[in-house]
N, C-alpha and C positions, 0 to 999 in steps of 0.2 A: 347699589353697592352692596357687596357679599357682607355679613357680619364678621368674617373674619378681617376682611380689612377695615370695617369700621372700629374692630378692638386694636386695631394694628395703629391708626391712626389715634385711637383713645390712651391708648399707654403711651406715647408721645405728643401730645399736644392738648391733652386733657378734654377731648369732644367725647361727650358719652354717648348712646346706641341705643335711642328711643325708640318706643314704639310706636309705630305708622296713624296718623287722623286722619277722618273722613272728611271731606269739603265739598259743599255744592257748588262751590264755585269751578270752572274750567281753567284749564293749563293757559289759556291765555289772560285769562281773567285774573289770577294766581300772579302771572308775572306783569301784567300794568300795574298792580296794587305795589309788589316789590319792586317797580323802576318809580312810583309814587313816592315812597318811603326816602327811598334813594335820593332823587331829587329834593325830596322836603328835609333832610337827614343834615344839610350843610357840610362846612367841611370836618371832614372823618381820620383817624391816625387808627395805625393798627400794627399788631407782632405778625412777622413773616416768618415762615416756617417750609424748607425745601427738603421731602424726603424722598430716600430709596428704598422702596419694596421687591426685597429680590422674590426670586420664584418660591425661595422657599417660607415668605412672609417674614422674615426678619425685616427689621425696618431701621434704617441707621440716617442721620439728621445731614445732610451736604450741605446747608448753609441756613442762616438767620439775618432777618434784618426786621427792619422797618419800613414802612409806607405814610406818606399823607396824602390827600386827595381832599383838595377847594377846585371842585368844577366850575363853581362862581366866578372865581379869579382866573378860571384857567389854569390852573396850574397843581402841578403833581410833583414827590421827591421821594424816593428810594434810600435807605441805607442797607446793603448787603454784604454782611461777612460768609466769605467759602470756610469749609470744616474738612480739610484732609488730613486722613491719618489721626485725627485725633487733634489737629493743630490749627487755628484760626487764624486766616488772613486780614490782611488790615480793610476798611471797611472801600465797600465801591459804591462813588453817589451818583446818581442820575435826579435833574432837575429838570423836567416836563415845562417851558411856557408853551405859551398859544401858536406860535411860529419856530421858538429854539427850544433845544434837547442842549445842556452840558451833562459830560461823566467824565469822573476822576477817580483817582486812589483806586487802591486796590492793586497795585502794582502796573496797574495798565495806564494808557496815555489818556491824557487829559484831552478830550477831544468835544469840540463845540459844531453844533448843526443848524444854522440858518435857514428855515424853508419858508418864509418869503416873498424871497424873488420866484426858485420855480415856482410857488404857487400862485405869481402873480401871472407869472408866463404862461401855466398852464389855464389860469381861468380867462385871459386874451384868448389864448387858441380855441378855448371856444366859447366865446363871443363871436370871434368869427365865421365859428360854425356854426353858429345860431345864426347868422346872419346869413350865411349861405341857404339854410334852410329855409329862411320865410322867404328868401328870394324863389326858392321853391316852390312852395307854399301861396307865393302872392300876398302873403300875409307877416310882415314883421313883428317883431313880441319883443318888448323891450327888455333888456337885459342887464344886471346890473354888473357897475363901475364896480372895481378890487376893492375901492375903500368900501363903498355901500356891501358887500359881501361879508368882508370883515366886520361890521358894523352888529349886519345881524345874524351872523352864524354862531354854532354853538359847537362846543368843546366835543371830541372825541375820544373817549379813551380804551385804549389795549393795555388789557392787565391780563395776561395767560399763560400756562404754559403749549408747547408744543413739542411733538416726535422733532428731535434735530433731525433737519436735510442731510446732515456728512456721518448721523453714526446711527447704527440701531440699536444701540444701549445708551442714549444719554435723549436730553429733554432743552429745550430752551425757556427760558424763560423773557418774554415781551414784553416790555413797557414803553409805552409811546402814546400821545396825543397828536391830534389833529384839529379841523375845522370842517364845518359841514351845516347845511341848512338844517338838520333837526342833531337832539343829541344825544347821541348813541353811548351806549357802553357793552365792553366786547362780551361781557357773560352774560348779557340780556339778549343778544346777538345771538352767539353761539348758540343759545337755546332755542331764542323763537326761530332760525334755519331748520330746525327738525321738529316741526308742528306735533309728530306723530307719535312721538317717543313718551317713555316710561317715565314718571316723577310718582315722587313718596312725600307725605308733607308731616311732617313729624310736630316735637313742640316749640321746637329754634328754629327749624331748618325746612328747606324744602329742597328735595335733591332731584337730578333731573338726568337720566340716563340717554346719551346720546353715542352715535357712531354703534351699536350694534354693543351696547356693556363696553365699549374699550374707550369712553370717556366718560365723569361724572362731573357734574358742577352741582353744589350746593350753596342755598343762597340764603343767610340771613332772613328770620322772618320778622325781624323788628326793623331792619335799618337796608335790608335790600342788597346789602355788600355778598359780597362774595364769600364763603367759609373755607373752600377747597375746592379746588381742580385735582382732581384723579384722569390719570392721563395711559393707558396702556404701550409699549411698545413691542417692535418686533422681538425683541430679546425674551418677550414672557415675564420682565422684569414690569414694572408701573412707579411712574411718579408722582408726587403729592407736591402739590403748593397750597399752602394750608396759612389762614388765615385768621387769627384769633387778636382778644384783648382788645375789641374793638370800641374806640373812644369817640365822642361825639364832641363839638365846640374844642378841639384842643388847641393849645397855643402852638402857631405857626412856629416851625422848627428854623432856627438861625442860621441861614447857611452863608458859609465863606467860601468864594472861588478861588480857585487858582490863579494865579498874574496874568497866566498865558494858554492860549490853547490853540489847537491843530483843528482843522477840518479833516472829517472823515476821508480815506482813500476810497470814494465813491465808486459803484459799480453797479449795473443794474438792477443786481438784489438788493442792493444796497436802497435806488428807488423805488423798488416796487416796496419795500418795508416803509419806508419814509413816507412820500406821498402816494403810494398804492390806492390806500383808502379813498381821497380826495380822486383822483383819477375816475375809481370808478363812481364816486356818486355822478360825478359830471357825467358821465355816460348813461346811469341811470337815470338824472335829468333830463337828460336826450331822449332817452325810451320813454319818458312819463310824457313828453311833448308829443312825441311821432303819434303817442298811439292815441293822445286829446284829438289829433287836430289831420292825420294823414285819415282818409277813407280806406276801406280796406280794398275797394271797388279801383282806386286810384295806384295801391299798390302791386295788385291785379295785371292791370292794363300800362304799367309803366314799370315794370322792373329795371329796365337797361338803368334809366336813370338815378331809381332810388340806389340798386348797387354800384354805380358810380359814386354816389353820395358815402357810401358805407365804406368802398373800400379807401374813398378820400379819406375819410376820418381816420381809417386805423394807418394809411401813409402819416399824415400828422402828430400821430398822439408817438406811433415808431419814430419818424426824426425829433421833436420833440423830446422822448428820450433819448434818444442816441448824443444830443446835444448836452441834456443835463448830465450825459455820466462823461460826456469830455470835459464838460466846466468844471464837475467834482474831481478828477484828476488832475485837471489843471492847476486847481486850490490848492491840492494837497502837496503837488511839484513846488509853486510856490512859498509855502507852508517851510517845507524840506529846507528850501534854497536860505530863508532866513534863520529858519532855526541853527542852519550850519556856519551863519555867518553871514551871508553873502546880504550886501546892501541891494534892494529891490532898485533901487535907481540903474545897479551895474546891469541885471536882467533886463532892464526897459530899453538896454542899449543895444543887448544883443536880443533880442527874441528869438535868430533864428537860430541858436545854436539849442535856446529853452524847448522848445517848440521840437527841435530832433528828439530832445530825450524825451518829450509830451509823448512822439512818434513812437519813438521806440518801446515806449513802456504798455502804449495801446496796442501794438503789436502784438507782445507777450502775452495779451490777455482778450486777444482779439474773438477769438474761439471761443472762450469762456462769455465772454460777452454779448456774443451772437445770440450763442442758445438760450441767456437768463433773455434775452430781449421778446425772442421767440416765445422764450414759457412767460414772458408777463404778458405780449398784447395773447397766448391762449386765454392765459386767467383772463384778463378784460373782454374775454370774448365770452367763455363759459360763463361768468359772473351776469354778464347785460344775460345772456340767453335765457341762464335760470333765472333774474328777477322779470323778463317777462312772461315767464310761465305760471309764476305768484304773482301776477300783477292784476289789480284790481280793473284796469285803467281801461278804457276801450271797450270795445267788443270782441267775446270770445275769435271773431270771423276775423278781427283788427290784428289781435296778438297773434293768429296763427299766420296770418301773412309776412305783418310783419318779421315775425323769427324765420323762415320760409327764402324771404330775400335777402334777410341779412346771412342765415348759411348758407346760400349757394354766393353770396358773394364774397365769403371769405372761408373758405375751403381751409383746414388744418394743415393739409399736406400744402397750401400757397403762402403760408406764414413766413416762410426764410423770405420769399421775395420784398418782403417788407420791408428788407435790411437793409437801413440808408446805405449810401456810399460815406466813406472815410470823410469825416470832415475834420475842416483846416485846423491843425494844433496852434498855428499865430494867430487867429485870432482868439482864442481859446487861452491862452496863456497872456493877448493885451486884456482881454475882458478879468479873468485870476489876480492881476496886476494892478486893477482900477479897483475889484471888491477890495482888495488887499489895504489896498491905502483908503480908503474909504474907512474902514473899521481901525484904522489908528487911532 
C-alpha cells in the first residue's frame, strides 16, 4: 500500500504508517501464527468503517457499523448504517448461524435464508457419487451421514469486500458463513491463493499485497483479525473496509427479530454465493480421493470411462442447481402469495394455476439463469482444476492425468449443454407449500 493512502486511511480511521520489520519467519509461517491467534482470540466485536477513495485521494466515509464474530458458536452479526450526502440510514442487520442467514432494517426486506435442506441435498448427491466411484474403483470408502457432517464440520466465514459484477465504480461488501471439514476464513484465503505476492510486517500490522497492487489485506498482529481490505476498481477509484476498535471476550450483542420474514428471490447467483463454497469443497473432496486412490497408469488406459464419470458429475451438480433455484423461486412465489393475504390452504387447491405464474416468472429470467448456471459449473471447473495444480496429493504423473481427462471431458465451449430441461413448476410449488407449513 502507497503512503499516501496509508495517510488517507490515517486521517479517517486513526491507523498510523509505521515502519516496515524484518522477520525470519516466511509468508506462510506469518500467516499459520495469525490464523493461530485468530482461533485462540475467541469471540471478537469491532468498529466497521466503508470508505471511498476517489482518484484524486479524497477520502469520504459511505457507511459504519459494527461486527461480532463467535466462530465457537457459529455464528456471526452485522450492524451497518449507509452515509449519503451527508445523512445516515437507519441501521441494516445481518445475523450469520451455522445453516441460516436473517437481514432486516435498513429500509430493505426482512429476509430469512435456510440452507439446510440444500445442503443436505447436496451432501446425498454425493454420497452418491462416492459411491459410484468405489464402484469404480472396486473399493468402497465409507462416507458420512448429514448429521455426522454436521457433527464435525467447522464454521466458514466471508468477510470481504469485492469489484461489484453490475458497476465499475462501486464495491460489495460479503458476509456469509458456511460449513466445511476444516475452518476457513476468507482473508486467510484470499491471501494464501497468492503464495507469491508482496507483504510488509510492521508493528500492528502485517499487510499483504495481492492481484498485482489492485488488492491489499492487512491483518492484525495480535489477534489475526483483519484491519482493512483495500480494494482497486475499474473506475481508478479504490475502496476500504477498514476495521478497527477491536474487542476481545465482548458481551454477545442482543438481538431482536422481526415477527416475520421472506425467503430470498433465489437465483443462481444467488447459489453460487450461498452454498458455492460448500459445492466446491465437496468437489475438492473428490479430487483429494481421485488422486489417493486412482493410478495414474489407470487413467491412462481408461479415459472413456473416467470422463464418463466427470462429465456425470458436472450433469448432477447442473440439475441439482437448476432444482435449487426453482425451489427458491417457489418459496419466494409462496412467501408473495401470504404476505398478500391469500390462505396457503387456497394454493394447495389450485396448484396449477400457482405453478403457471412459478412458469411464467422462470420464463422471464430464463436467459439470465442459463448463463449464471453456465459461469457457476465454469467457476467449479476452474476452482477443482487450480486446486489440483496446488495439490499435494498423488503423484506429480497422477495430477497431470488427472486434470488432462477431466478437461478434455468438459470442454468450456460444451458448458451450455449442461443445461437441464425446464423442470416441473407443480412440484416445485407442492414441495414451497410443505417447507412453508412446516416452519409455522
Amino acid at each position: 500500500m502507497s503512503y499516501v493512502r496509508m495517510f488517507a486511511l490515517a486521517s479517517v480511521i486513526g491507523i498510523a504508517a509505521r515502519p516496515q520489520e524484518a522477520s525470519t519467519q516466511t509468508r506462510e509461517e506469518i500467516l499459520r501464527d495469525l490464523e493461530t491467534k485468530f482461533t485462540a482470540a475467541g469471540p471478537l466485536s469491532a468498529e466497521l468503517s466503508f470508505l471511498r477513495i476517489a482518484q484524486d485521494r479524497t477520502t469520504e466515509v459511505r457507511a459504519r457499523g459494527s461486527v461480532y464474530l463467535d466462530l465457537g458458536d457459529r455464528l456471526a452479526f452485522t450492524r451497518i448504517r449507509r452515509i449519503e450526502g451527508g445523512k445516515e440510514s437507519d441501521d441494516r442487520f445481518v445475523l450469520l448461524e451455522a445453516m441460516v442467514t436473517h437481514s432486516w432494517g435498513g429500509g430493505g426486506p426482512a429476509v430469512r435464508e435456510d440452507f439446510g435442506a440444500p445442503m443436505e441435498s447436496l451432501h446425498e448427491l454425493f454420497r452418491d457419487i462416492h459411491a459410484r466411484l468405489g464402484e469404480l474403483l472396486g473399493a468402497a470408502e465409507p462416507y458420512p451421514s448429514f448429521k455426522e457432517f454436521l457433527a464435525s464440520s467447522n464454521p466458514r466465514l466471508v468477510f470481504s469486500i469485492y469489484p461489484s459484477l453490475n458497476s465499475s465504480t462501486e464495491a460489495e461488501f460479503q458476509f456469509a458463513m458456511g460449513l466445511g471439514s476444516e475452518r476457513l476464513v476468507s482473508w486467510f484465503e484470499e491471501v494464501r491463493a497468492e503464495p507469491g505476492g508482496e507483504y510488509r510486517i510492521r508493528k500492528d500490522l502485517v499487510e499483504f499485497d495481492l492481484s498485482g497492487g489492485k488488492q491489499t489485506i492487512a491483518l492484525d498482529r495480535k489477534t489475526g483479525v483483519v484491519r482493512w481490505i483495500d480494494i482497486a476498481l475499474k473506475s481508478g477509484e479504490r475502496r476500504v473496509l477498514a476495521v478497527t476498535d477491536i474487542t476481545s471476550a465482548p458481551v454477545r450483542p442482543k438481538v431482536t427479530l422481526p415477527d416475520r420474514f421472506s425467503p430470498p428471490q433465489g437465483g443462481v447467483i444467488q447459489v453460487a454465493r450461498t452454498i458455492g463454497s460448500l459445492a466446491r469443497t465437496k468437489w475438492e473432496n473428490l479430487g483429494i480421493r481421485l488422486l489417493r486412490q486412482v493410478p495414474a497408469q489407470d487413467l491412462k488406459e481408461n479415459r472413456d470411462k473416467w470422463s464418463r464419470f466427470f462429465i456425470d458429475l458436472a450433469e448432477k451438480q447442473a440439475q441439482w442447481t437448476w432444482k435449487f433455484v426453482l425451489d427458491s423461486q417457489a418459496d419466494f412465489m409462496v412467501a408473495k402469495f401470504r404476505d398478500e393475504g391469500s390462505n396457503l390452504s387456497t394454493v394447495e387447491t389450485d396448484l396449477r394455476d400457482a405453478a403457471r405464474v412459478l412458469g411464467e416468472t422462470w420464463k422471464e429470467n430464463e436467459s439470465n439463469f442459463k448463463k449464471s448456471l453456465t459461469d457457476f459449473i465454469r467457476e467449479l471447473r476452474s476452482s477443482w482444476l487450480s486446486g489440483l495444480s496446488k495439490s499435494k496429493v498423488g503423484s506429480p504423473e497422477c495430477r497431470t492425468e488427472l486434470s488432462r481427462v477431466f478437461e478434455a471431458a468438459l470442454k468450456p465451449e460444451d458448458e451450455r449443454r449442461l443445461i437441464p430441461p425446464y423442470p416441473d413448476p407443480v412440484d416445485a410449488i407442492r414441495r414451497a407449500l410443505k417447507r412453508a407449513n412446516t416452519a409455522k
